[in-house]
N, C-alpha and C positions, 0 to 999 in steps of 0.2 A: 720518721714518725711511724710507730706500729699502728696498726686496723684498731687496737683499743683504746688509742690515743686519739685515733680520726673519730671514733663512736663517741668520746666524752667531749670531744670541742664543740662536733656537732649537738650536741645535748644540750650543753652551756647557752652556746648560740640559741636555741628553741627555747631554752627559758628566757634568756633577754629576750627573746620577740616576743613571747607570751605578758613579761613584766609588763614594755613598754606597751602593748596594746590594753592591758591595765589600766596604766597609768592614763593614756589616751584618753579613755574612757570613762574615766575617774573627773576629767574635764568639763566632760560635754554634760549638759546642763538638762536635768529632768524637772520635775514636778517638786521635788524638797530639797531644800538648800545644804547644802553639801562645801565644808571649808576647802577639799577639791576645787573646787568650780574658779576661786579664787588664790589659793595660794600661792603658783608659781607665774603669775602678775608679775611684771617687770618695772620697777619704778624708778625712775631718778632722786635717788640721796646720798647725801655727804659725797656730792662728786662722783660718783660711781651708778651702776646697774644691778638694783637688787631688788630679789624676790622678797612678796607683799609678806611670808611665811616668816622670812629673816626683820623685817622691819616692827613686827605687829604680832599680837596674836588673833587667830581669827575662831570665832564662836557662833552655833548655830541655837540661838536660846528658843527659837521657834520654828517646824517646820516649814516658813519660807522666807525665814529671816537669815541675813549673815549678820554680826558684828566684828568688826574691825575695830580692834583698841591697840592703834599705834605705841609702840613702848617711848618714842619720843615726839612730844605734839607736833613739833616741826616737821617732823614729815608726813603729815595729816594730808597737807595737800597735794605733796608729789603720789599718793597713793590714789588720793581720788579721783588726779589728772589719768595715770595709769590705768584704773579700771575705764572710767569713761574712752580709751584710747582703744581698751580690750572690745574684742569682739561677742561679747555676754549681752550688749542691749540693754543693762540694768544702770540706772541713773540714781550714782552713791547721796547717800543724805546726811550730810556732816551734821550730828548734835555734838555742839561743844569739840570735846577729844574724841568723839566718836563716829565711826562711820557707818552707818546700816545701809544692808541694801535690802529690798521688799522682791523677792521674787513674783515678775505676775504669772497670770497660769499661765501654760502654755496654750494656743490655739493648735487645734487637729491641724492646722499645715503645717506649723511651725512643728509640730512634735513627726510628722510625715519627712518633711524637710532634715530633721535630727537622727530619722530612723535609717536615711537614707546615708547619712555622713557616717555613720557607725557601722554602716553593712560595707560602705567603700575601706574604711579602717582595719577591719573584720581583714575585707578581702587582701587588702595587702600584707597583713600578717601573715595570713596564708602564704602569697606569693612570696618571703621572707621566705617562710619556713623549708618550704621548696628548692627556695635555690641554696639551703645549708644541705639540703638533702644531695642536690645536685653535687657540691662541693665535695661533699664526703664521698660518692660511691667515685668520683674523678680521682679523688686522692688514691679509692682503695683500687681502681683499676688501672691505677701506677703503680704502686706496688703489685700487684699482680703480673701487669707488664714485666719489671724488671724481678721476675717469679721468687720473689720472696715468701710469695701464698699460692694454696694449691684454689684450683677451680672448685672446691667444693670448699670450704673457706672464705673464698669469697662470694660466691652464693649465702653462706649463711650470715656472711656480717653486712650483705645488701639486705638482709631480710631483716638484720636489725633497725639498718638507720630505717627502711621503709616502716616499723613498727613504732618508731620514734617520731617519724613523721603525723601519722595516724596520729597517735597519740597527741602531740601537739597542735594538731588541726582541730582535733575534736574538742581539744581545753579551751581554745580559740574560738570555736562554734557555743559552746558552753558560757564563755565570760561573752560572747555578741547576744546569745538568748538572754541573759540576765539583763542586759542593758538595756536590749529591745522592752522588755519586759517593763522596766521602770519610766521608758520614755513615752511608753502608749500607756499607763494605769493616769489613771483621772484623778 
């Protein structure tokens, strides 16, 4: 593997962490209801484990409303068993074919409590990001070792992953401010 092959896996690597801390986040439950919150619900239908996103389509027609309009009514209730099984707190209201959930506000503990789950989340990205970093400058100081690269070389391609690093820490600090930001606004 060349130093420019070890620079793009590690890069690769730092966007998956960045995505999935995204995604993470994309979960966790602010002040306005978000088809996030509920999509990747895991339900029991036609025999199998399937997300609420694959079953239904889901719509937010008011900032703290979800609707859920299953594409087949029969699975109305394995979806609403699923949410009440999820750890959201919201108790689904079947009208007819339909499932709404009413978001309440959040209380200052609960959104403290949220603020705290997203900074632990946060932090692990980080410690992700770190050990791709780790990984890579290991890689490039075996090849160094077995002197494929000169010492000044590999000086400069430690200074890339280290700028790579930065960089995905700071996107990381960036997408945790934004979250912070929507789970403390009133």
């Amino acid at each position: 593997m060349t130093p420019d092959d070890i620079l793009l896996q590690a890069e690769e690597k730092m966007i998956k962490t960045e995505q999935v801390i995204q995604h993470e986040f994309a979960g966790i439950r602010t002040g306005k209801a978000s088809p996030a919150l509920v999509e990747n619900i895991v339900a029991e239908a036609y025999g199998t484990q399937m997300r609420i996103r694959e079953l239904a389509s889901i719509t937010t027609p008011e900032p703290r409303v979800i609707v859920i309009q299953p594409y087949d009514p029969t699975t109305t209730t394995p979806i609403e068993k699923a949410i009440q099984k999820s750890n959201l707190g919201i108790n689904p209201a079947v009208q007819g074919k339909v499932i709404r959930l009413v978001l309440p506000e959040l209380s200052q503990e609960r959104r403290m409590e949220l603020d705290k789950l997203v900074k632990k989340m946060a932090e692990e990205g980080r410690v992700a990001i770190r050990n791709v970093r780790r990984e890579a400058i290991e890689h490039l100081k075996r090849i160094l070792k077995d002197h494929k690269m000169s010492e000044d070389d590999f000086e400069s391609y430690e200074k890339e992953v280290q700028k790579l690093t930065e960089d995905y820490i700071k996107k990381v600090d960036e997408h945790l401010a934004k979250k912070e930001k929507e789970i403390m606004t009133v």
